[in-house]
N, C-alpha and C positions, 0 to 999 in steps of 0.2 A: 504494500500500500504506500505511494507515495505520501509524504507529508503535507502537502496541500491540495490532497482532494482528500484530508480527515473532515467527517462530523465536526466534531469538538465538542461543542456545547452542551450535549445531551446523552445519555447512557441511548435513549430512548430509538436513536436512530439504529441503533448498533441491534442484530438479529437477537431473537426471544430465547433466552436462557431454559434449558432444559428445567423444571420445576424439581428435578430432583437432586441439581447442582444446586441451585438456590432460590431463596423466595427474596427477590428485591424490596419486595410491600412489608413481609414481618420483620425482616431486615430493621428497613426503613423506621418503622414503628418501636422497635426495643432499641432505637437509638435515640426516639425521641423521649423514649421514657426512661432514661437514662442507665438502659442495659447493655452497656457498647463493648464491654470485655468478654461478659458470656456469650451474648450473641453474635459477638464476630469470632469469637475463638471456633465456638459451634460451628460456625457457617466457614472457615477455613476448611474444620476435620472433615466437613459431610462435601466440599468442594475436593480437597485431592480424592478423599473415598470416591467418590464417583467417577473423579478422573480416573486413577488408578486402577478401578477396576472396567472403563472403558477401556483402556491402552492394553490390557490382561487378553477383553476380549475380542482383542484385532479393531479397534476403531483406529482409523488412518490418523497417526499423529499430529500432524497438520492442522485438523480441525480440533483434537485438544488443547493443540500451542495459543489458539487462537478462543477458543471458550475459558480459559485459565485469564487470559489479556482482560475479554470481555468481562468474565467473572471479577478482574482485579480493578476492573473502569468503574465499576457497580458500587465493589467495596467504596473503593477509595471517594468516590463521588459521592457517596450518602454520607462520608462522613465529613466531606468538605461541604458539601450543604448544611451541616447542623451549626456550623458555624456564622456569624454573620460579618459578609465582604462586604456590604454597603459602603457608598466611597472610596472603598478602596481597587473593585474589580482587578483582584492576578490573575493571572491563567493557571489552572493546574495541567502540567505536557508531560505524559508520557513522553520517554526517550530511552537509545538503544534498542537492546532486545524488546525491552516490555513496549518500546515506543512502534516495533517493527508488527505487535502482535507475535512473536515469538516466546512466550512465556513458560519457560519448562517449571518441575516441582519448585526445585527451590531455589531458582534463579532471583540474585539482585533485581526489587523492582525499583528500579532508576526514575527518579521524577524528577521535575526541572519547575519550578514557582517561579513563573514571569513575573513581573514588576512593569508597571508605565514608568515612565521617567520622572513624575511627578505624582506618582503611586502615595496616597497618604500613609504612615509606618502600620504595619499590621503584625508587630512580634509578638503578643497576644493571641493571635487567632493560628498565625504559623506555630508559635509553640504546643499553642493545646491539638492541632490536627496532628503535629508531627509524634506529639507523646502516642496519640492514643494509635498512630501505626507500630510503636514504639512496644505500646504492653500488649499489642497483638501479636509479639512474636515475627513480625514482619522484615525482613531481611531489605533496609530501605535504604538506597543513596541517594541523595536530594543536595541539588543547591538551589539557592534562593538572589536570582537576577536581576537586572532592570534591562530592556534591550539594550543598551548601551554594552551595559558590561559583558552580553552575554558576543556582540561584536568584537568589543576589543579580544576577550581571553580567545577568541576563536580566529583571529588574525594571529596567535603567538603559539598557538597549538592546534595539532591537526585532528588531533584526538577530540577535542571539544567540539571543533567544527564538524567531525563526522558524527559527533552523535545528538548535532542540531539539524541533522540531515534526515536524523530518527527519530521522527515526533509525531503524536497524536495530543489534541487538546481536550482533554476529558472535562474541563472543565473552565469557564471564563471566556473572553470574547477572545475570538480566534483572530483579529486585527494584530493584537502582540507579536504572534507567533510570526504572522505574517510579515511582518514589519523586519524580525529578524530572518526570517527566510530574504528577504530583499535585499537587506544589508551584508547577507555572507555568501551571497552567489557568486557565480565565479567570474563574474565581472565588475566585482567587487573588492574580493581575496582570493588567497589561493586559485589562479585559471589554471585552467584543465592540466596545463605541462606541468608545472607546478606539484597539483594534487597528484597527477599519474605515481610522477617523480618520489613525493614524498608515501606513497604506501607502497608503492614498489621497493621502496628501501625497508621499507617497514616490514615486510614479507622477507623481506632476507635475510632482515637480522631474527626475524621469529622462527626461521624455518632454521638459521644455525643454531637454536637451540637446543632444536632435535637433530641433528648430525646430518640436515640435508635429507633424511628421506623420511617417507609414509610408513617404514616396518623400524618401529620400537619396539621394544620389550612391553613399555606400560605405555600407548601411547596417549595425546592427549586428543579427545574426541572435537576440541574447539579448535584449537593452537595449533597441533602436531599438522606436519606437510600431508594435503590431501582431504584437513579436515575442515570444518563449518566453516573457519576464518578464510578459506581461501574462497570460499563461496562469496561472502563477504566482501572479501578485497574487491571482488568481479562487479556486485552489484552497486558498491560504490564508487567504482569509478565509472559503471556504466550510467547511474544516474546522474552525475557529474558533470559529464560530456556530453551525452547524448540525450536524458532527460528521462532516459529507461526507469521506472517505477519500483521494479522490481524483477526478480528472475524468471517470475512467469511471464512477464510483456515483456523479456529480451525477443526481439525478435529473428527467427531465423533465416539464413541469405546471408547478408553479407558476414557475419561474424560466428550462427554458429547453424550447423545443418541442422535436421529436423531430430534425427537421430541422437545426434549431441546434446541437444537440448533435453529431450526425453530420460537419456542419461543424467545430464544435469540434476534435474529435478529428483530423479529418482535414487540418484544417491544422496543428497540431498535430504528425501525422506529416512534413505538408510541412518545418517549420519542423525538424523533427531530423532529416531525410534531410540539410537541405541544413548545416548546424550538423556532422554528422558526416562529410561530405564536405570541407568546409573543415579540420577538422584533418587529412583523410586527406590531400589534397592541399599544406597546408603542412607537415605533417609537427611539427608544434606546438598549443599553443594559439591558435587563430582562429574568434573570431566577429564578423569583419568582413568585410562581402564585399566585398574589396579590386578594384578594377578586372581586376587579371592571374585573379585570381583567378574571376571572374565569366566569363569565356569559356572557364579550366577547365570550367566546372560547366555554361557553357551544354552545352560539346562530353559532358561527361557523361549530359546529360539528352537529349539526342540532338538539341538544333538546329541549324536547317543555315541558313548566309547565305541568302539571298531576297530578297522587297523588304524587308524588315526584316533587319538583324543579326542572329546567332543568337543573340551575346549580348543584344541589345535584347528577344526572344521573351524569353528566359529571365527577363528582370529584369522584363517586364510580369507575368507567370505570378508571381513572387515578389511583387510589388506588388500585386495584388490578390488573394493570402493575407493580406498582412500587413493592406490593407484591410479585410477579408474577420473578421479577428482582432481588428480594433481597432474595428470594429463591435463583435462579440460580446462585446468585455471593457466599452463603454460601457454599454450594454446592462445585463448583467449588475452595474453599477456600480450604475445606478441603480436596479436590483431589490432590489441591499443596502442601499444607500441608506435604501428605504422601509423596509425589513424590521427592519434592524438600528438607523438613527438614529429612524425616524420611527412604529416601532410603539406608543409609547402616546402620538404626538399626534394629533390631529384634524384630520383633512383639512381643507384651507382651496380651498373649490370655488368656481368661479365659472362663469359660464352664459355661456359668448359668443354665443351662437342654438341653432336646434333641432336645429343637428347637432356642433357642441363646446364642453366645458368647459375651462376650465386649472384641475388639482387641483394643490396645492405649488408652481407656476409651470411646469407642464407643461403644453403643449394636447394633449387627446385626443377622440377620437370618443365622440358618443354612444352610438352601435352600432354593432356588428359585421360588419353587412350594408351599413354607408354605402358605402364605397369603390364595391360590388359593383352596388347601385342609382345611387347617384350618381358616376359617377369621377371627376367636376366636382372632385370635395369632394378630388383627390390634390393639387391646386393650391390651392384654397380654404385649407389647411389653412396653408399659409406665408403666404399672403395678409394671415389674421387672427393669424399668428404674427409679422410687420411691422409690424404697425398696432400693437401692443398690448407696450410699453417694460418690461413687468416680468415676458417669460415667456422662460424660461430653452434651453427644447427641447422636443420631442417623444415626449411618452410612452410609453413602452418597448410596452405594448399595440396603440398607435398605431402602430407604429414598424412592429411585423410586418405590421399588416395594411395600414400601405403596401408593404412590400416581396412579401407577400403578392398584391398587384392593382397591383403595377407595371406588369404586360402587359398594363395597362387601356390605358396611355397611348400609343397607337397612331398610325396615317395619322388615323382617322376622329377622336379625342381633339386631334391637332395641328391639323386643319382646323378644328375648333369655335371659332370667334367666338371667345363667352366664355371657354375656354383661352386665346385668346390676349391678349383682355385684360387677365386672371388673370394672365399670365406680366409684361405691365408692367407691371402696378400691382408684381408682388414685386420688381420693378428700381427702381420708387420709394419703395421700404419706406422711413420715416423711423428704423428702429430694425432691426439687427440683420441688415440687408439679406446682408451676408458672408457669415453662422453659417449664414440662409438658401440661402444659396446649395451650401454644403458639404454640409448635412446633405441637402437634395433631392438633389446630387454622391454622397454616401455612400449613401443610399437609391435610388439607381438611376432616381430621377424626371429630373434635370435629360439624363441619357444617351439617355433615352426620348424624351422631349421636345425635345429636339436631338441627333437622331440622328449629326449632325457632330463632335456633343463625346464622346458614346459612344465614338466611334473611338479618342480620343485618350488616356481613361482608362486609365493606366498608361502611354502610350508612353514610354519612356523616352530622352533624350538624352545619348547615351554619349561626355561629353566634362565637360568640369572648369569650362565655362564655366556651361553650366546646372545648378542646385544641385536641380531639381527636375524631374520627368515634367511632361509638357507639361498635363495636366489640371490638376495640383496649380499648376503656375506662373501660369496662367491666372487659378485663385482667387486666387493671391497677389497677381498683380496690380490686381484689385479690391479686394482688401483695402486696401491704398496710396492705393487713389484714393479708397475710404471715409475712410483717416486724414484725408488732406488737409483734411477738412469739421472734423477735431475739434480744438479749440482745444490740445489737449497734445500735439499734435505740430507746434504754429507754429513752437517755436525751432529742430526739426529741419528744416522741410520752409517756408522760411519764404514761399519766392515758388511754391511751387506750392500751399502753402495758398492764396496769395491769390487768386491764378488759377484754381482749380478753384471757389472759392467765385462765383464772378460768372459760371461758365459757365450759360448760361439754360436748355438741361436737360441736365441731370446722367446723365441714365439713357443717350441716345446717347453720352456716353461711356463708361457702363461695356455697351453693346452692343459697342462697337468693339476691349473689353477683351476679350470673351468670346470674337469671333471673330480676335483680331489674328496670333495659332498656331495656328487650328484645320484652316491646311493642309497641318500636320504631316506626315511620317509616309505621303504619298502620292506624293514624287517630285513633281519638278517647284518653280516658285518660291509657297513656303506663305502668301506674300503675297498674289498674283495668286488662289490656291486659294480663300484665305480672303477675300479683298473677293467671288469671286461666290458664297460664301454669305452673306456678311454681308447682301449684296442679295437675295438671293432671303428673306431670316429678315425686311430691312426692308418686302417690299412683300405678306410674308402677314400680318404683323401691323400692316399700314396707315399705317407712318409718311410722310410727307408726301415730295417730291420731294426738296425740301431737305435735311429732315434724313436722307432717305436716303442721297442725292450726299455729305453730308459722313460718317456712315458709313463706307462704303465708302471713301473718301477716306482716312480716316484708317486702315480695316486695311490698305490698298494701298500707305501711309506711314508705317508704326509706327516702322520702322529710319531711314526719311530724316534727323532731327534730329540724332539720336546718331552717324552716321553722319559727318554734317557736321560738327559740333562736335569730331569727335577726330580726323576725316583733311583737315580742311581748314587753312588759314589764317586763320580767322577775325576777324585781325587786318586781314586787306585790307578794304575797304569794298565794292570791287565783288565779293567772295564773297558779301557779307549782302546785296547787292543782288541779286545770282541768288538767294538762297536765298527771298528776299522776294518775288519772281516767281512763286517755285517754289509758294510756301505763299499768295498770293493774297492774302490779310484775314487782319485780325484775330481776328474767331473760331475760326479755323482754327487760325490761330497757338496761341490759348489751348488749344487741346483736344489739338493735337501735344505740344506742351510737358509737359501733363500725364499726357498717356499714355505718353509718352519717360520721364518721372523716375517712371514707378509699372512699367514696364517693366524698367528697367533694375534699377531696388531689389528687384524680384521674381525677377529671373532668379538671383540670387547674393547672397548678404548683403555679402559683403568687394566685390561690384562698386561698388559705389557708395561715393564718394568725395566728398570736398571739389574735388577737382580736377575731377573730370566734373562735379558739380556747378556750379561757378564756368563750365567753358567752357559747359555747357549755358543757364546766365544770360546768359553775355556773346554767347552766339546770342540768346538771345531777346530781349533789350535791344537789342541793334540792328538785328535785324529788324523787332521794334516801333517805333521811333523810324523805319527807311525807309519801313512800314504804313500811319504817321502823317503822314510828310511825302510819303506820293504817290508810287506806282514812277517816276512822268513825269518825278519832280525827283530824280537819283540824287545822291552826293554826288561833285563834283569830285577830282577826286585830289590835283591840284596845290592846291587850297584845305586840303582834310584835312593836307598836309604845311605846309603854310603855319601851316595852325594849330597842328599841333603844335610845330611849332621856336618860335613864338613862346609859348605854352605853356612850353615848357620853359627856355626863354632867363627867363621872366617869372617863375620859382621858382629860376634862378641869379642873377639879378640882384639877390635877397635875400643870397645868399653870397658879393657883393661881384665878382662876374663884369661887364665890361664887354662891350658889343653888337661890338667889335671882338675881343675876346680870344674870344669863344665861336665867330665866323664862320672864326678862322683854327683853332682846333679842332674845329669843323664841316667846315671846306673838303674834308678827305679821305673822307668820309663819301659813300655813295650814299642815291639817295631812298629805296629799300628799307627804310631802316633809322628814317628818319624815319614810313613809312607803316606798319613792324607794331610798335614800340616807342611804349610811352604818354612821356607829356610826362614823369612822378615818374621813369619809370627811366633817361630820358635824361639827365635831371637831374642822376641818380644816379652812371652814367658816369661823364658830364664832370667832376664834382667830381673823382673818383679820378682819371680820367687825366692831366687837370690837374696833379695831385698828384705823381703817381709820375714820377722824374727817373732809373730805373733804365731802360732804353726794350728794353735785352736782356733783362730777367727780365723774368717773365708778370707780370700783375699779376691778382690772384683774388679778385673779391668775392662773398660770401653775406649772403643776410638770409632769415629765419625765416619762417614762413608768417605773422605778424602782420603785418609790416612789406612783405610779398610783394602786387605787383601782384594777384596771383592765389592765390585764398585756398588757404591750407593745402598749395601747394607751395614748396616752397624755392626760391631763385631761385641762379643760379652765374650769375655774368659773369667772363670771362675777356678778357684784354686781352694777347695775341702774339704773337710777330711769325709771321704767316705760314706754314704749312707744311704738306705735302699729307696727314700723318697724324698733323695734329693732334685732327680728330675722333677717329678711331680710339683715340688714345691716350688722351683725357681720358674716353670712355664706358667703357676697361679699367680707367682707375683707379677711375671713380662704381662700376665692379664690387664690383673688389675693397674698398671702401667701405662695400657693402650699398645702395644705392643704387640704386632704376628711374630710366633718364628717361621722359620724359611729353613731353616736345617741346624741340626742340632750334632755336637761329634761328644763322646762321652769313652773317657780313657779313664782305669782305676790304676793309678801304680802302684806297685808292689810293697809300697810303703804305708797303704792305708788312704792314700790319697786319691782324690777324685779332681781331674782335669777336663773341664765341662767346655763345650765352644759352642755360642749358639751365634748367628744372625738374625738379625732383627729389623724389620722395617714397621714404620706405624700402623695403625692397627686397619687402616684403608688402603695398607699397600702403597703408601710413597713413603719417601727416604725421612729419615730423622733427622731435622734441621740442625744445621753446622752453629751449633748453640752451646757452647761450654756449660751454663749452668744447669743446661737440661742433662745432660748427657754427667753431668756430677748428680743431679737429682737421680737420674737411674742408677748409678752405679754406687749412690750412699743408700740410697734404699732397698736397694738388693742384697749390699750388705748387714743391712740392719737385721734384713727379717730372715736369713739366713742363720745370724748371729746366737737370734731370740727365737728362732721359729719352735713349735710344738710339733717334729716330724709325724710324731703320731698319732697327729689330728687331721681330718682333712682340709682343704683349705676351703677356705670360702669364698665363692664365684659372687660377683652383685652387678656384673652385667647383665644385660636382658639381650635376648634373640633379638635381633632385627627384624620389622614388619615381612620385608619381600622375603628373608628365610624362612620366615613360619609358613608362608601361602606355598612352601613344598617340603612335605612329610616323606623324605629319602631316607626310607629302611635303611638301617646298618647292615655290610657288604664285608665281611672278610676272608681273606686266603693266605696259606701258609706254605711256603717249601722253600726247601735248602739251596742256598748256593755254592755250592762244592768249592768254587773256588777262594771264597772268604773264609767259608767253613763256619757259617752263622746262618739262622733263620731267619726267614724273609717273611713280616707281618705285613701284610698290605690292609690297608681295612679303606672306605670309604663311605663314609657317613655325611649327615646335613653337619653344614657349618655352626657350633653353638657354643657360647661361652665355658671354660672351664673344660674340654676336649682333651686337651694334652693332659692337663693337670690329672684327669680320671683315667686315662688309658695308663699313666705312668703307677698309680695305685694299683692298678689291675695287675701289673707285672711285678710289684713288688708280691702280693697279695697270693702270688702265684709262683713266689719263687725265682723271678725270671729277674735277667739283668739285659737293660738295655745296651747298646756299642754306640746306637745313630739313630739319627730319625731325618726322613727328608718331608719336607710340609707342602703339600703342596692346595690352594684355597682357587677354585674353580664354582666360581658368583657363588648359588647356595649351597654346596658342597667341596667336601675335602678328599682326595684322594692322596693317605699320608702313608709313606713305609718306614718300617719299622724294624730295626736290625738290634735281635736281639740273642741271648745264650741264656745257659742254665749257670748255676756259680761257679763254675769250674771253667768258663769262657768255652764251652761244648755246642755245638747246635743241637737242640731239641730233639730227641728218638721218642717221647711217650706219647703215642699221640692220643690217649684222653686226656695227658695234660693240656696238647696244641688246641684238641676240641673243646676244654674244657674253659679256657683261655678267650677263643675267638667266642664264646655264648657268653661271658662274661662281659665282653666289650660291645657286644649285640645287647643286651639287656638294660646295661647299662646306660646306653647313649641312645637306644631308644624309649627308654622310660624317662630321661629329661627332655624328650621332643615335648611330656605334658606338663612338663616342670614349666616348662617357660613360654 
């Protein structure tokens, strides 16, 4: 409804109120007789009841958004009548939503109290209407104007101007209103370039809030890219320039086809069915679709578990609206674009062959008929949008009539030769190769064209670890492996810059990107799924034996690396020597590496760290280094330890340590500690223990991620004496701290003493600030409660689970077996993420007999997948296995019965 063809004046004009939403007449009457808090609170409860249980029984949302409006024009109107304006005549205006008629549950009702400019004062009659909105529980933003004022604040903000753009006058002479409609047109303020200008920006900084796309985790039903606001942006700037009223009198032809339209509208409805559900169901304002909340809504929309989730149904159906959405508002961007920035300049055309130009830096078709004679030209079209570094997109005319003869791209289209050489040349696009790949993604080409990736568009992975739907993660993983080539991301990405830059072709790995998830979403391991498409994609479009086998190789190994680098020991020499077995050569090595660090950065923004980062180098550095010198010549053990004590002996020797003073504080020490501890931190020890002559108090050292063997995690050394819940204790205090660990190494020496090393980053996964006081506050508090602790109490956890953790109840997962080669049990367990974790699983192994060696932590959004290397007291690996079974039900019971602790 445009704002000046409102009513105003009168409820009366506005259609007759269902009688059993509400009675206007008894309304009316119990406010004259000054019953205004009972009978409006009543007349709220029995208005959403009725609502609520139309919306239940399929009444098209639309006309609830707008009987809620009416319903709230009635309220608010009877009770600015019981007031008396004589002399004074304000306007009471609806605006925004509520001014649009879009009134969800419990949406902000926005009002706006006009003023004449010579209005006689009326704060009296504005304080008592506004109370009694006030003890009605009314969710109300109001300000109180004169025209004047309501022009200037609307010349200095765009935001005010647009929501005097959204007005209805329920109340008062509708001259006012008028009056400020006149004064903020756009031949006034803000003209059409101007406003285009400023909500175009405004759309971009909203849309990087959600990372640039439509598939969030929780996304948001108003804000998020795809969603109501972009509907919004459209219809206000279409009413702006063109004098469009609303979305249903856009009209179609020049801007948008019939089709589109239809679509418009109808996601549109999608997007306020599920917008007015959400508040119905929290019972609040919510336009987030919060995890708990999203399997409400699935069970609302009627999904039922299957091979897929019903919540996963539901969230693909939402995701390809909001894509669906976020088409049409680009689209339509650049139709205003032309219309509104670029209508008195001069097209600037260029001829790329006989079948397209790029006008303004757009490619489009020559004719109309191409796609339809040629379907070549659906592919062609990115080909020479690759090649050519200064064209922006794809022509909005272009644009339909790919989507138009998408169902060109068929069996007989995929079989074509030329398709498919088409398809790698746009894998070796020197320019723009990504946006290419998105926009065929968003256009329906690449789905067609790999009928395997189709599938996966929009699946959703309903867990905190994956930040995105497997389609969208997949782009973003190319995305990453595109950065790596560009010089402004050296300082961030600095060795996988240089590694992906020397790979000799590039495009097998972003093949391996394409396929490394695509066997999502089918049951079964989507590794194994997707290496035999990967293969069957390499040998229709003829890539050579070689580069096939490495291919496949790499989707069949995407996880190997990351895998290794956070549950292993990577510290041993013979783990880098399996691993360097595993991985073959060097090339191999270079392409895992890369796809590992563009993998991991794409699956999560907060996943990737300095810490993964660092263990992921110090895999790859010493895999490379065993590569170079030859599986045949592995590195001695006894030599690796040999070097390091001499090593570290050769940087004490500076601090005045002699070769006899260091062997008698060595002497206690097992090889262990010589074989995963570098030369600077043994170093580092010995200086302190040296030092320290208290031999009963702990002794507690920290140093800052600068000074840290390993970048960007804090280091804790702890020095004493012995005791079976000392882990347990020191990970309840890194708790209560704020503090994750990331890996833990646990050496007893022969003397009674206990040599603990943990890393530590904050408790969100970023580095501990380069802060001497902080980093004294950890290390006198760790010493205290060490000092004074009661080991044989438990400790006490007073953090709470996180909201997004609790909306997923991940059963505890454990497994046990030996590694012959360390000659220790390997505990893997993988349970939901929850305060006090470490702290209980370390009691369990005291409790049990058992003695820990390590621990590597690994926190994957709401779950942990942590292992656990541990012996019996004689440093043995574990033979009983009703102790092993006995053990892993203990740590199942245990961590699943605090899922209702918290």
């Amino acid at each position: 409804m445009k704002a000046s063809d409102s009513a105003g004046v009168a409820y009366a004009q506005s259609p007759q109120l269902p009688a059993e939403l509400f009675d206007p007449a008894a309304f009316a009457t119990a406010v004259a007789a000054g019953n205004t808090l009972q009978a409006g609170k009543q007349a709220l409860k029995t208005a959403a009841d009725y609502l609520d249980a139309q919306f239940s029984a399929g009444t098209r949302v639309s006309e609830l958004l707008r009987l809620r409006s009416w319903f709230m024009d009635v309220l608010l109107g009877t009770l600015w009548d019981s007031s008396d304006w004589s002399g004074v005549e304000p306007a009471l205006v609806a605006v925004g939503g509520y001014g649009r008629g879009e009134l969800h549950p419990h949406s902000d009702i926005d009002i706006l109290v006009l003023l004449g400019e010579d209005s006689e004062p009326c704060h009296a009659q504005l304080e008592r209407f506004l109370t009694q909105l006030w003890d009605l529980g009314l969710n109300i933003g109001h300000s109180v104007r004169t025209v004047s004022e309501c022009c200037s604040k609307a010349r200095k903000d765009i935001t005010i101007l647009t929501n005097l753009m959204e007005t209805r006058v329920i109340r008062g002479p509708q001259a006012l209103m008028e009056a400020v409609r006149a004064r903020t047109g756009p031949d006034q303020m803000w003209p059409s370039a101007d406003f285009f200008r400023a909500k175009l920006e405004e759309q971009r900084a909203r849309h990087a809030k959600f990372a640039d796309t439509e598939y969030n985790l929780e996304p948001n039903v108003k804000s998020s890219p795809g969603g109501l606001r972009d509907l919004q942006i459209i219809a206000w700037i279409a009413e702006r320039h063109f004098g469009v009223d609303s979305l249903e009198n856009m009209d179609t032809g020049e801007f948008l086809t019939p089709d589109e339209r239809r679509m418009l509208l109808h996601g549109r409805d999608f997007m306020w069915q599920v917008r007015y559900a959400l508040h119905m169901v929290a019972g609040r304002e919510e336009d987030r679709l919060l995890f708990d909340h999203q399997r409400t809504l699935a069970a609302l929309w009627g999904f039922k578990d299957g091979k897929k989730l019903a919540v996963e149904q539901f969230m693909q159906t939402y995701y390809r609206w909001a894509l669906a959405l976020g088409e049409l508002n680009e689209l339509l961007i650049q139709n205003f674009d032309h219309a509104i920035l670029r209508a008195d300049q001069l097209d600037e055309v260029r001829i790329l062959n006989e079948r397209f130009q790029v006008r303004n830096g757009y490619i489009e078709s020559l004719r109309d008929d191409l796609f339809s004679t040629q379907p070549n030209a659906l592919l062609e079209v990115f080909v020479l949008a690759g090649r050519e570094p200064g064209i922006i997109g794809v022509g909005t005319a272009t644009i339909r009539l790919i989507r138009e003869h998408r169902h060109l791209v068929n069996s007989a289209f995929r079989a074509d030769p030329a398709n498919r050489a088409s398809f790698l040349e746009i894998l070796r696009s020197p320019h723009n190769m990504t946006r290419l790949l998105r926009g065929m993604a968003r256009y329906g080409i690449l789905g067609n064209y790999l009928p395997e990736f189709g599938k996966i568009v929009g699946q959703m992975q309903h867990d905190l670890f994956h930040t995105y739907t497997v389609d969208a993660h997949t782009l973003e993983v190319i995305q990453y492996m595109r950065r790596f080539q560009k010089p402004e991301f050296d300082e961030r990405f600095p060795v996988s810059s240089r590694v992906a830059r020397r790979l000799p072709k590039i495009e097998l790995l972003y093949i391996a990107g394409l396929y490394h998830d695509i066997g999502k979403g089918r049951g079964g391991d989507h590794s194994e799924l997707g290496a035999v498409d990967a293969a069957r994609f390499c040998a229709e479009h003829g890539l050579s034996e070689e580069d096939a086998e490495l291919v496949v190789w790499l989707v069949r190994n995407h996880l190997t690396m990351s895998a290794v680098s956070q549950r292993k020991d990577i510290s041993d020499p013979e783990v880098i020597q399996q691993f360097a077995h595993h991985v073959g050569d060097l090339n191999r090595l270079d392409y895992l590496f890369t796809l590992t660090v563009a993998d991991i950065n794409a699956t999560n923004p907060t996943l990737w760290n300095a810490w993964r980062g660092s263990l992921l180098r110090q895999l790859y550095t010493g895999t490379r280094r065993a590569l170079r010198r030859g599986l045949e010549n592995p590195v001695d053990k006894q030599v690796w330890i040999e070097q390091t004590r001499k090593a570290a002996a050769d940087l004490l020797e500076y601090r005045g340590f002699t070769v006899e003073e260091l062997e008698d504080l060595w002497r206690e020490q097992g090889e262990d500690y010589f074989l995963r501890e570098k030369p600077e931190d043994i170093a580092w020890h010995t200086e302190a223990i040296a030092g320290h002559y208290e031999r009963d108090q702990p002794l507690v050292l920290i140093r800052n991620s600068s000074d840290s063997s390993v970048a960007n995690a804090t280091q804790i050394f702890i020095h004493a004496r012995s005791h079976a819940q000392l882990f347990s204790r020191v990970c309840a205090e890194l708790e209560q701290l704020e503090l994750s660990v990331h890996d833990a190494r646990i050496y007893n020496a022969r003397d009674g003493m206990s040599l603990d090393t943990f890393f530590v980053l904050n408790s969100d996964g970023s580095p501990i600030a380069d802060d001497s006081a902080r980093l004294r506050h950890i290390r006198d508090q760790l010493a205290r409660s060490l000092a004074t602790a009661d080991f044989d109490r438990a400790p006490n956890i007073q953090r709470l689970t996180p909201r997004q953790i609790k909306s997923f109840p991940v059963p505890t997962e454990t497994s046990m077996f030996l590694d012959e080669i360390k000659q220790v049990t390997v505990l893997e367990v993988s349970s939901r993420d929850r305060p006090g974790l470490l702290a209980r699983v370390g009691r369990i192994f005291v409790e049990h007999g058992v003695e820990l060696q390590a621990a590597k932590i690994q926190t994957l959004g709401e779950r942990v997948e942590d292992v656990f290397f541990i012996t019996d007291a004689e440093q043995r690996p574990l033979q009983d296995e009703a102790l092993c079974t006995a053990i892993q039900n203990a740590i199942k019971v245990q961590l699943d019965d605090q899922l209702e602790d918290h």
